[in-house]
TORKOL-183884 format. One record per residue: residue in one letter; x, y, z of N, C-alpha, C in turn. Coordinates in steps of 0.05 Angstrom, whole numbers, padded with zeros to 5 digits, always signed. Each point is the difference from the previous one (the first is absolute). Example, Ala and Ser with C-alpha at 12.3 -4.5 7.8 and 13.67 -1.06 7.14 Angstrom:
BEGIN
A+00264-00114+00156-00018+00024+00000+00018+00024+00000
S-00007+00021-00014+00016+00024+00001-00015+00022+00014
***
This chain:
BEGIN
X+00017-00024+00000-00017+00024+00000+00018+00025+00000
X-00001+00017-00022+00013+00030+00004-00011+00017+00013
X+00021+00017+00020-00016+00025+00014-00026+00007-00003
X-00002+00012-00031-00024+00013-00007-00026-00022+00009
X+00005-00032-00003-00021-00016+00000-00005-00005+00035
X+00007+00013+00015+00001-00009+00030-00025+00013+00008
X-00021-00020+00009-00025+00017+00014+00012+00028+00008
X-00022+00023+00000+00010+00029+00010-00011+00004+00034
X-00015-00022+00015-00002+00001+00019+00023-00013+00025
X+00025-00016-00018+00024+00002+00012+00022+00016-00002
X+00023+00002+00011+00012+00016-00007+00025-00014+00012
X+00020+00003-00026+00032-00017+00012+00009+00016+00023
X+00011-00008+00019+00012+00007+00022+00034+00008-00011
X+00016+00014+00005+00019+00009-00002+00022+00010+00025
X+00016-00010-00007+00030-00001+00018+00014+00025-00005
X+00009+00021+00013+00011+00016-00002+00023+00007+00028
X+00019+00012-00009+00023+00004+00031-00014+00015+00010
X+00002+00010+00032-00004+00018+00015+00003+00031-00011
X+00031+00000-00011+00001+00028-00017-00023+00009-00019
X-00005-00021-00017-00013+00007-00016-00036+00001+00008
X-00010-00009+00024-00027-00003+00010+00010+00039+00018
X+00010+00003+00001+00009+00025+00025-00005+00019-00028
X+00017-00001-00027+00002+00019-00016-00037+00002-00010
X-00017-00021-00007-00029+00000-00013-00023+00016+00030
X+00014-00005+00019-00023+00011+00024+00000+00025-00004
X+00034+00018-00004-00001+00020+00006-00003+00012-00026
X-00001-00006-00022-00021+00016-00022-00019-00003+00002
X-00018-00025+00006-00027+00005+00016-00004+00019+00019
X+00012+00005+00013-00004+00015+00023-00001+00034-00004
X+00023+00002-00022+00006+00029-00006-00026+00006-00020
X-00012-00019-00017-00023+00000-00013-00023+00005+00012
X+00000-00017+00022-00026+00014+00016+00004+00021+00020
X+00016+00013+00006+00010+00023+00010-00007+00013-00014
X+00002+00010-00029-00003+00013-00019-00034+00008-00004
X-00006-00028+00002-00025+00003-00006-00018+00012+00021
X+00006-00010+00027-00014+00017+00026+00001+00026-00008
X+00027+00008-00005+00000+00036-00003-00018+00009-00017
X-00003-00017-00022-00012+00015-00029-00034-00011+00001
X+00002-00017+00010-00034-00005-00001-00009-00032+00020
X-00006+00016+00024-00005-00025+00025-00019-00008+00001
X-00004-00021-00013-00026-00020+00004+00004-00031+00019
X-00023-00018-00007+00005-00019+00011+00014-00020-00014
X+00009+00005-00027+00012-00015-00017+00032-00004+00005
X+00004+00029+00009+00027+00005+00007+00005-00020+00031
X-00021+00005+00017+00005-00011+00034+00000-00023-00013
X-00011-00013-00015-00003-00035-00008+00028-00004-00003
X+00015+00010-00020+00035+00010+00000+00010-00011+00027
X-00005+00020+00008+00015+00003+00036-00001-00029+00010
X-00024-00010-00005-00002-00029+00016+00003-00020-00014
X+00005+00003-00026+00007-00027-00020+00031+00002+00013
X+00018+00018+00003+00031+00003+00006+00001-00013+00026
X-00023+00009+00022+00004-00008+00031+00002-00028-00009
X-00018-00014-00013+00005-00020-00001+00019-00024-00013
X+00007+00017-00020+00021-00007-00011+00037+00003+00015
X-00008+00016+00030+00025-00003+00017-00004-00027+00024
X-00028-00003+00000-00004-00019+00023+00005-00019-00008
X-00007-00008-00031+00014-00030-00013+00026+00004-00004
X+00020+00020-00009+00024+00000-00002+00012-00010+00027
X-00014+00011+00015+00016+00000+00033-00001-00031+00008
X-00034-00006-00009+00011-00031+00004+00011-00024-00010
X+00007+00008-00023+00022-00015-00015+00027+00001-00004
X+00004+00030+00015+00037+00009+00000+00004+00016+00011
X-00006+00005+00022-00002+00028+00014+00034+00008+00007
X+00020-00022+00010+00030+00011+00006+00003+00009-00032
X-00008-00003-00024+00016+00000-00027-00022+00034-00002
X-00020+00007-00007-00007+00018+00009+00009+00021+00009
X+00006-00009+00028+00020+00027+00020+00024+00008-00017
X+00008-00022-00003+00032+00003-00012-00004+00022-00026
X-00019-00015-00019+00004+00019-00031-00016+00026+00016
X-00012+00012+00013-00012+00023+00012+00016+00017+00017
X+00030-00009+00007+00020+00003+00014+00021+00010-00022
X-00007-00018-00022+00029+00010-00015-00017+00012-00024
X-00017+00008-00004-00014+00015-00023+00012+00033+00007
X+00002+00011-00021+00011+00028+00001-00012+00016-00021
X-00023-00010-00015-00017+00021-00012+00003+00020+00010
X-00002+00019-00018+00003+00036+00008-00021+00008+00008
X-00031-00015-00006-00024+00015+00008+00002-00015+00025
X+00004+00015+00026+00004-00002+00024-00026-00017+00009
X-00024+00015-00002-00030+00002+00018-00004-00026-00002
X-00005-00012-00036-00012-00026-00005+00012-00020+00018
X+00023-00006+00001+00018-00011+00002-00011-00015+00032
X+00013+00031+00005-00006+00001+00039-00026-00012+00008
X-00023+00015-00017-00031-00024+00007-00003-00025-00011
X+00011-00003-00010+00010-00037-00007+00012-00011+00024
X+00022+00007+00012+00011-00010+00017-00014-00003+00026
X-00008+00032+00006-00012-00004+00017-00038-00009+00007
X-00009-00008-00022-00024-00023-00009+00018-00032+00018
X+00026-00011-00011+00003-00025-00006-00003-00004+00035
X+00020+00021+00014+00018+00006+00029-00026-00010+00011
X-00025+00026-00004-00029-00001+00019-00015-00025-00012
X+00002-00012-00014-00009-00021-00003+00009-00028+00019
X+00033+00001-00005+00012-00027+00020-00006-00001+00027
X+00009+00040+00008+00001+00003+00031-00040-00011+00010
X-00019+00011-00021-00022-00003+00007-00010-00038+00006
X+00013-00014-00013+00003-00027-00012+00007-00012+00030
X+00037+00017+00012+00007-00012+00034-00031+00007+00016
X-00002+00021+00006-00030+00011+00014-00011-00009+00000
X-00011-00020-00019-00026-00015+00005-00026+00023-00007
X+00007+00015-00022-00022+00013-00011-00007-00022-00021
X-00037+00016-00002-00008-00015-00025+00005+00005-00019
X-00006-00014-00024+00014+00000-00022-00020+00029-00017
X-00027+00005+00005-00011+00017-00005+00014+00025+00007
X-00001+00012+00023+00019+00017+00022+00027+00002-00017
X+00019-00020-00003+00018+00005-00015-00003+00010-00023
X-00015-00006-00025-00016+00009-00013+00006+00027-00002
X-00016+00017+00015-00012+00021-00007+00026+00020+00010
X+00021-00014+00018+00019+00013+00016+00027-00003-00033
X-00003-00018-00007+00018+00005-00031-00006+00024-00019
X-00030-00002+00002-00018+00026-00013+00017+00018+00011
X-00001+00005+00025+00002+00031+00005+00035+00006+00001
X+00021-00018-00007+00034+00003+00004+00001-00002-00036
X-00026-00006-00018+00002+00010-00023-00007+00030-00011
X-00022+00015+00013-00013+00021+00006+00020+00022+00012
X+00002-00010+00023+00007+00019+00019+00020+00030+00000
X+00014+00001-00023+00003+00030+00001-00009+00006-00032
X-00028-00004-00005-00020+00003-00028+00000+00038+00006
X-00006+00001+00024-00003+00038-00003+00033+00020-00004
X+00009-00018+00001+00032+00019-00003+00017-00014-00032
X-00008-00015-00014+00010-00019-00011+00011+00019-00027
X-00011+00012-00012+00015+00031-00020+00014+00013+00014
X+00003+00008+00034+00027+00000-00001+00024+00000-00001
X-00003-00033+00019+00016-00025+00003+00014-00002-00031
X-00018+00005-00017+00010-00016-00031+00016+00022-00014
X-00006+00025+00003+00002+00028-00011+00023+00014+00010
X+00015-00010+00028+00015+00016+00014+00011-00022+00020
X-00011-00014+00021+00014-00002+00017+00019-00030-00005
X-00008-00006-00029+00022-00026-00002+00031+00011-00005
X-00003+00035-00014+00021+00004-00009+00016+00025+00026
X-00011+00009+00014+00004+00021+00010+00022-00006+00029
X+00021+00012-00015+00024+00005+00032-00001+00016+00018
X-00027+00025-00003+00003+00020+00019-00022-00004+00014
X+00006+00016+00025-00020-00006+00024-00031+00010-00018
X-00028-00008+00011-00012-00001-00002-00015+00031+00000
X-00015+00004-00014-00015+00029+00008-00020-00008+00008
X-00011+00034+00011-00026+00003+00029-00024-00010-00025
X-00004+00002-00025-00015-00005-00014-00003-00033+00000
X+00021-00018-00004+00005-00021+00001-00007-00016+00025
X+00007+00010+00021-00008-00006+00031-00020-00009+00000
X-00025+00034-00008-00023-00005+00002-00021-00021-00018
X+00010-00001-00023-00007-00021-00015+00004-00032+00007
X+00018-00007+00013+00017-00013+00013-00021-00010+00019
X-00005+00018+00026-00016-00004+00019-00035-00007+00001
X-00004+00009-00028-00032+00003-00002-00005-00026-00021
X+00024-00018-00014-00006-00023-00018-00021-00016+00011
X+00008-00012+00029-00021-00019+00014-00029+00001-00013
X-00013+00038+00011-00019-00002-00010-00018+00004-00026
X+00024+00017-00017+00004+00006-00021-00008-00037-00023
X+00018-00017+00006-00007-00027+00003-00022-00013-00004
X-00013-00003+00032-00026-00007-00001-00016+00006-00014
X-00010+00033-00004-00013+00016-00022+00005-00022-00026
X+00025+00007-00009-00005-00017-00030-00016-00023+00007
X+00018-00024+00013-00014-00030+00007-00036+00001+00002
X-00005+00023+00010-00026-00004+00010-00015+00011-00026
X+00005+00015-00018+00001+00016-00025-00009-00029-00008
X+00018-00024-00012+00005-00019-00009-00026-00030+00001
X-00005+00015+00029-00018-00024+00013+00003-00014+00015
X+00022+00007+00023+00006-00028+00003-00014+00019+00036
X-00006-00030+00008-00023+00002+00021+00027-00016+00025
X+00011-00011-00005+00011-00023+00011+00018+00019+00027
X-00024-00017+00025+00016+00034+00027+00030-00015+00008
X+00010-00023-00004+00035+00003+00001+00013+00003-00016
X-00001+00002-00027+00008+00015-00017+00001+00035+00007
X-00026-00001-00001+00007+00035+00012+00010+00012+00017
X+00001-00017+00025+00007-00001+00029+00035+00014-00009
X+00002-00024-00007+00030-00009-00001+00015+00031-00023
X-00006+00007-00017+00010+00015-00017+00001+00031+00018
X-00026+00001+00016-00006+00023+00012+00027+00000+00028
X-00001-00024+00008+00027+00005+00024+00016-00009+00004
X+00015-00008-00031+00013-00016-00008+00039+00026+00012
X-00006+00017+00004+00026+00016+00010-00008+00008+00039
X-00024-00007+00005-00011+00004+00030+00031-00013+00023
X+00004+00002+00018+00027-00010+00015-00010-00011+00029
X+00000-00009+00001-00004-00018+00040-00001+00025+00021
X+00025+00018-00007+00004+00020+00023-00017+00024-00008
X-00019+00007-00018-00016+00014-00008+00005+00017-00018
X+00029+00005-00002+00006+00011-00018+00001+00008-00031
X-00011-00017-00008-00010-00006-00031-00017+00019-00011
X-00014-00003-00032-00012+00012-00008-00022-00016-00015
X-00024+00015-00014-00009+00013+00001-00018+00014+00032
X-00004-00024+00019-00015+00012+00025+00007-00003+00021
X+00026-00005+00002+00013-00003+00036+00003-00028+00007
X-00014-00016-00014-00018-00019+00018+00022-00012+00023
X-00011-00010+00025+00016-00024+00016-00001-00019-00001
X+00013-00017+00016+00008-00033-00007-00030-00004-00010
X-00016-00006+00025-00021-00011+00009-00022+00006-00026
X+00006+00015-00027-00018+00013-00015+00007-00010-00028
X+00030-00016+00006+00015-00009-00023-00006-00030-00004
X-00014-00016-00019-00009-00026-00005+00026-00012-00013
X-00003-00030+00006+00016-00024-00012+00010+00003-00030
X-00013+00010-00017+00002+00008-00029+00015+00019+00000
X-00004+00026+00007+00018+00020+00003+00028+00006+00013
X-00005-00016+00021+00031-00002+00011+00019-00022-00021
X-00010-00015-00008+00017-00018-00024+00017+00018-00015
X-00027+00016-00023+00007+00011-00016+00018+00020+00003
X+00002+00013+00032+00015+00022+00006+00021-00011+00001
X+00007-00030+00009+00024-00008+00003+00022-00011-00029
X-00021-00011-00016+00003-00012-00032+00018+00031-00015
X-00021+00021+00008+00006+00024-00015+00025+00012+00007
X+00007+00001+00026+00024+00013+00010+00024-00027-00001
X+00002-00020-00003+00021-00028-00026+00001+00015-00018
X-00019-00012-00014+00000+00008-00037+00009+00032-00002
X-00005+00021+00011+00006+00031-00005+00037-00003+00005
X+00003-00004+00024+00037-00005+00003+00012-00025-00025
X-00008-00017-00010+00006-00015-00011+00006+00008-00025
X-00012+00009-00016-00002+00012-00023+00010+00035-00007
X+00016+00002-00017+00012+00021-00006-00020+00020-00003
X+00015+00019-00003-00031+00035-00006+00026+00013-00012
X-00007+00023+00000+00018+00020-00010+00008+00017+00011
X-00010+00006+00025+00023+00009+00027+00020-00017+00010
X-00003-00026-00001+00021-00025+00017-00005-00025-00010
X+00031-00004-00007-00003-00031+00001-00018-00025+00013
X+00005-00024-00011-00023-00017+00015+00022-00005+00028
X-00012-00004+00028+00014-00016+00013+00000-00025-00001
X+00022-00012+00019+00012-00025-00001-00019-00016+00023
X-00013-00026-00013-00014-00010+00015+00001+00008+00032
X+00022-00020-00002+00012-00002+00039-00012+00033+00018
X+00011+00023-00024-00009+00022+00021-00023+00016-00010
X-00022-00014-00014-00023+00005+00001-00008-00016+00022
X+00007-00024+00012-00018-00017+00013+00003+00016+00032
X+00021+00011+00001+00016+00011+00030-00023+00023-00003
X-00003+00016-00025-00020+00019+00011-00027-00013+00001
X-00007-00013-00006-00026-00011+00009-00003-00007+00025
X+00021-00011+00007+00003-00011+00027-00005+00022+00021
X+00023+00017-00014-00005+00033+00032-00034+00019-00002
X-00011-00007-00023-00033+00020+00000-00016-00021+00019
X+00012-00025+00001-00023-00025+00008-00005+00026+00028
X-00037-00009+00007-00014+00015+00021-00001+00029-00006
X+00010+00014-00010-00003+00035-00014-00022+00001-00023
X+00021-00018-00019-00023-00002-00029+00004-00023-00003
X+00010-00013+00007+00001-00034-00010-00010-00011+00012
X-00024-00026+00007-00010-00018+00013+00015-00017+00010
X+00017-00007+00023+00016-00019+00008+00003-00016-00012
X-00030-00020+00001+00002-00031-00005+00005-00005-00026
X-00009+00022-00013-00003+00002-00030+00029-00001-00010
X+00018+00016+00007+00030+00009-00006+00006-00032+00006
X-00004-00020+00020+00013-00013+00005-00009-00024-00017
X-00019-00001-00013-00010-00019-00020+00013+00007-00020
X+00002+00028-00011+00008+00005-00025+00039-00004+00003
X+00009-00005+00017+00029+00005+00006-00005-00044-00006
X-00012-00019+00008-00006-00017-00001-00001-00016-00027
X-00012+00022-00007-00013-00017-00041+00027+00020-00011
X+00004+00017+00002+00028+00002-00014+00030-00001+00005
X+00010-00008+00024+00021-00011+00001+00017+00018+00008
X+00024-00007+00013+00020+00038+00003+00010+00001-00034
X-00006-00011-00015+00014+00000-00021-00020-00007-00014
X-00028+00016-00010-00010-00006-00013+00001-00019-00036
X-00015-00016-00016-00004-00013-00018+00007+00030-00019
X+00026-00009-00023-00001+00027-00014+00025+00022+00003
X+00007-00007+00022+00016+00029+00019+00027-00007-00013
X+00024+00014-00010+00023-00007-00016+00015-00002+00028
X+00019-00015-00003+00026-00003+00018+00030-00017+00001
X+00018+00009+00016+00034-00006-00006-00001-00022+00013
X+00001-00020-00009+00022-00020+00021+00023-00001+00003
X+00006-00019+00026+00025+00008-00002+00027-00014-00023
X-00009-00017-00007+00018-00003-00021+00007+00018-00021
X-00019+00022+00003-00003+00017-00024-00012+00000-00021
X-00022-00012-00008-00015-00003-00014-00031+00021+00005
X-00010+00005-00025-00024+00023-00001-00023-00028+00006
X-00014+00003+00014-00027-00014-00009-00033+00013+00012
X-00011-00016-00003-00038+00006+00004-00005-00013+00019
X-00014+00013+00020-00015-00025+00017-00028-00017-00014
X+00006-00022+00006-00029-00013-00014-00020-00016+00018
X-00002-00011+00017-00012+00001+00014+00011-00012+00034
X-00020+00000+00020+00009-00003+00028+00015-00031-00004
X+00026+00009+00024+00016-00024+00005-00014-00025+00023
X+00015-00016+00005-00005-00018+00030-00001+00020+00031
X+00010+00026-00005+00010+00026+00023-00016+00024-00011
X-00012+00019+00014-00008+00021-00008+00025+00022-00013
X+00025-00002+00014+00021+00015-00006+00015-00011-00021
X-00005-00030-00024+00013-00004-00010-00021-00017-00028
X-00010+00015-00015-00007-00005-00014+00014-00012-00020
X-00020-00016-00028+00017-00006-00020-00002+00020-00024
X+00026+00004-00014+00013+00028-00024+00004-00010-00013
X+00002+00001-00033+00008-00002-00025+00022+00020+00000
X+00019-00014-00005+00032+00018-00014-00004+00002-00026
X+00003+00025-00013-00002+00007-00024+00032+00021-00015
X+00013+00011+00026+00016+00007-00012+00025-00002+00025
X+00025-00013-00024+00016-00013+00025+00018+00025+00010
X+00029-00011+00023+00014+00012+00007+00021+00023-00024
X-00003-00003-00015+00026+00010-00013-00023+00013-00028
X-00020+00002+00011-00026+00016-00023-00012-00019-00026
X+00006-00027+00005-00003-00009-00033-00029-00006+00008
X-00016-00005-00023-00027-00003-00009-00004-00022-00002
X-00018-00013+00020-00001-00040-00001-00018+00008-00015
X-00005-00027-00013-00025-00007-00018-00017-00008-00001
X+00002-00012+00037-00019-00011+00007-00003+00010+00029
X-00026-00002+00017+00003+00013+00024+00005-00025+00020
X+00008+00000+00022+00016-00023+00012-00010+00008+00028
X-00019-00022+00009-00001+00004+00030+00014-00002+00016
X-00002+00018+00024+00020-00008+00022-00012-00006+00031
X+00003-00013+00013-00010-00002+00025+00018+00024+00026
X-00011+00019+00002+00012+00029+00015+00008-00014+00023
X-00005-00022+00010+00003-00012+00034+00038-00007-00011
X+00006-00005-00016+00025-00010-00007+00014+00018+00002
X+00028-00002+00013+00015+00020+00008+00013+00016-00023
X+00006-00006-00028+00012+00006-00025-00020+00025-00008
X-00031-00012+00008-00025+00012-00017-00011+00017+00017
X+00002+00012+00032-00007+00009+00009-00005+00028-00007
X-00016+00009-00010-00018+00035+00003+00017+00023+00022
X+00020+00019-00016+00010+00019+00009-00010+00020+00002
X-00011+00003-00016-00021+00028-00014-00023-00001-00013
X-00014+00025-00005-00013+00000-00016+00012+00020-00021
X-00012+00000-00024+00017+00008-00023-00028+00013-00022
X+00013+00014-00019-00015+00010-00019+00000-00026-00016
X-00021+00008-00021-00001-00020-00022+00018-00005-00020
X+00017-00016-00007+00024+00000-00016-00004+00009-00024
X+00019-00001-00021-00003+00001-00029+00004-00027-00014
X-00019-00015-00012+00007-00033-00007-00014+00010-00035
X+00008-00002-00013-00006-00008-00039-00029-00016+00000
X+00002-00022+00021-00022-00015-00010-00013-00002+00029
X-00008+00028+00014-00014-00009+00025-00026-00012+00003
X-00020+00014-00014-00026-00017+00001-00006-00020-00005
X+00014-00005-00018+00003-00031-00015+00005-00028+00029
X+00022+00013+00010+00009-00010+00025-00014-00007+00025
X-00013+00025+00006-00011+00000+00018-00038-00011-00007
X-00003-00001-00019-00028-00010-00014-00001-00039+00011
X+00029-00010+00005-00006-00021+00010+00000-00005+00026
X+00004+00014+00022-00002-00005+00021-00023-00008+00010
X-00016+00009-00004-00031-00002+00006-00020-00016-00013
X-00020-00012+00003-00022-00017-00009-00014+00021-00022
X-00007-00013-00021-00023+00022-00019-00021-00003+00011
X-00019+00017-00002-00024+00002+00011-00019-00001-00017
X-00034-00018-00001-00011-00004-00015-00021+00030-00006
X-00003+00002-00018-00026+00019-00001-00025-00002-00015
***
């Protein structure tokens, strides 16, 4: 039977790497971004939740391979990127919690959404911009939350943790936050996630004032907001599912070799790495695991991303393809 002759009520299933499932979300994503701005219906929210769901099946078929390509993606459009990641993050952390899968749901919605009222910005200026911020920008800045909702609700969408969550998705434990002060006691399970998912993924990923940081000392600041703006338990789950060395994160061993972490070891402190580029700079051809617990292979550093001829290619095998 040829393609064309295959009943149209099936549909072949397809294998694709993590890179390449990470690169199709986020032109979906920038597509329906586009489209909220220009004309918000319910066709577009259908969007929003064909993707949510399309992260809850990724997550459960590869979620360390996932982190990793969402870790080492360096697209220039900052925003998409970041609500991809932090969709996959609030999905797993929601997954430890023992939220429902609905709940989760709607909490992907809103780490896809969530800065919809600032997002011409974000796209227009703050991916490229080295100078401090203006009082114009602040204010724009500060009023997205609700700015946000407006559109979503523009759109149709009725769904109150979706809205919840976008509306106090920058709110802080110590009250400090914005758009309304709120306190602990005012801040729900959904929103403290996302506050925590959002402030990862924002340090993680480059902008145009600062470099991305280096796993290890994004996790240290997570660690010092825990109880201010960070939910304790929460920091300590998310420090849990990603490792001190997160899936993704580049680093030296000590033999001198460049490699990737790929996923958790037998030890939280010693995951297993692909060597990709050796001591003396040459370009393997193949990526070569190493077990970090071994004293040769042990993790000195963390490191920028090397220069390799054939990196994707390379790193396209580490990971399981994912069906879609």
């Amino acid at each position: 039977m040829s393609i064309t002759d295959r009943p149209t009520t099936s549909r072949a299933k397809e294998a694709v790497s993590v890179f390449a499932w990470v690169d199709r979300q986020h032109q979906l994503l920038a597509e329906t971004h586009d489209l909220l701005l220009l004309r918000p219906d319910q066709k577009t929210i259908s969007r929003c939740r064909y993707l949510a769901h399309q992260i809850q099946k990724g997550c459960r078929q590869q979620p360390v391979g996932l982190l990793a390509a969402l870790q080492l993606n360096r697209n220039a459009q900052f925003q998409h990127v970041k609500e991809l990641y932090c969709g996959v993050l609030a999905e797993l952390i929601g997954v430890k919690c023992n939220l429902a899968p609905a709940s989760r749901l709607s909490m992907i919605c809103a780490a896809l959404t969530q800065d919809i009222g600032m997002l011409d910005l974000q796209d227009d200026r703050l991916d490229r911009q080295s100078l401090a911020l203006t009082e114009q920008q602040l204010r724009q800045i500060k009023k997205h939350p609700i700015d946000g909702i407006k559109i979503l609700a523009q759109a149709g969408v009725d769904d109150r943790i979706w809205l919840t969550i976008v509306e106090r998705h920058h709110e802080r434990l110590d009250g400090k936050g914005y758009p309304h002060r709120l306190d602990e006691e005012q801040i729900d399970m959904g929103t403290r996630i996302m506050t925590l998912v959002d402030n990862f993924v924002a340090m993680a990923r480059p902008r145009g004032d600062r470099p991305a940081m280096m796993p290890p000392k994004i996790l240290q600041q997570i660690f010092l907001k825990r109880g201010d703006q960070i939910d304790p338990r929460l920091a300590k789950v998310l420090i849990e599912l990603l490792g001190l060395k997160p899936p993704g994160c580049w680093v030296q061993l000590a033999n001198g070799e460049t490699a990737v972490v790929v996923r958790p070891g037998s030890h939280n402190a010693f995951p297993v790495v692909a060597s990709v580029v050796g001591p003396d700079g040459e370009h393997y051809e193949q990526a070569i695991e190493r077990d970090s617990s071994e004293r040769r292979f042990t993790i000195v550093d963390c490191v920028a991303a090397p220069f390799h001829f054939n990196l994707r290619q390379l790193l396209e095998q580490l990971w399981p393809r994912l069906e879609i």
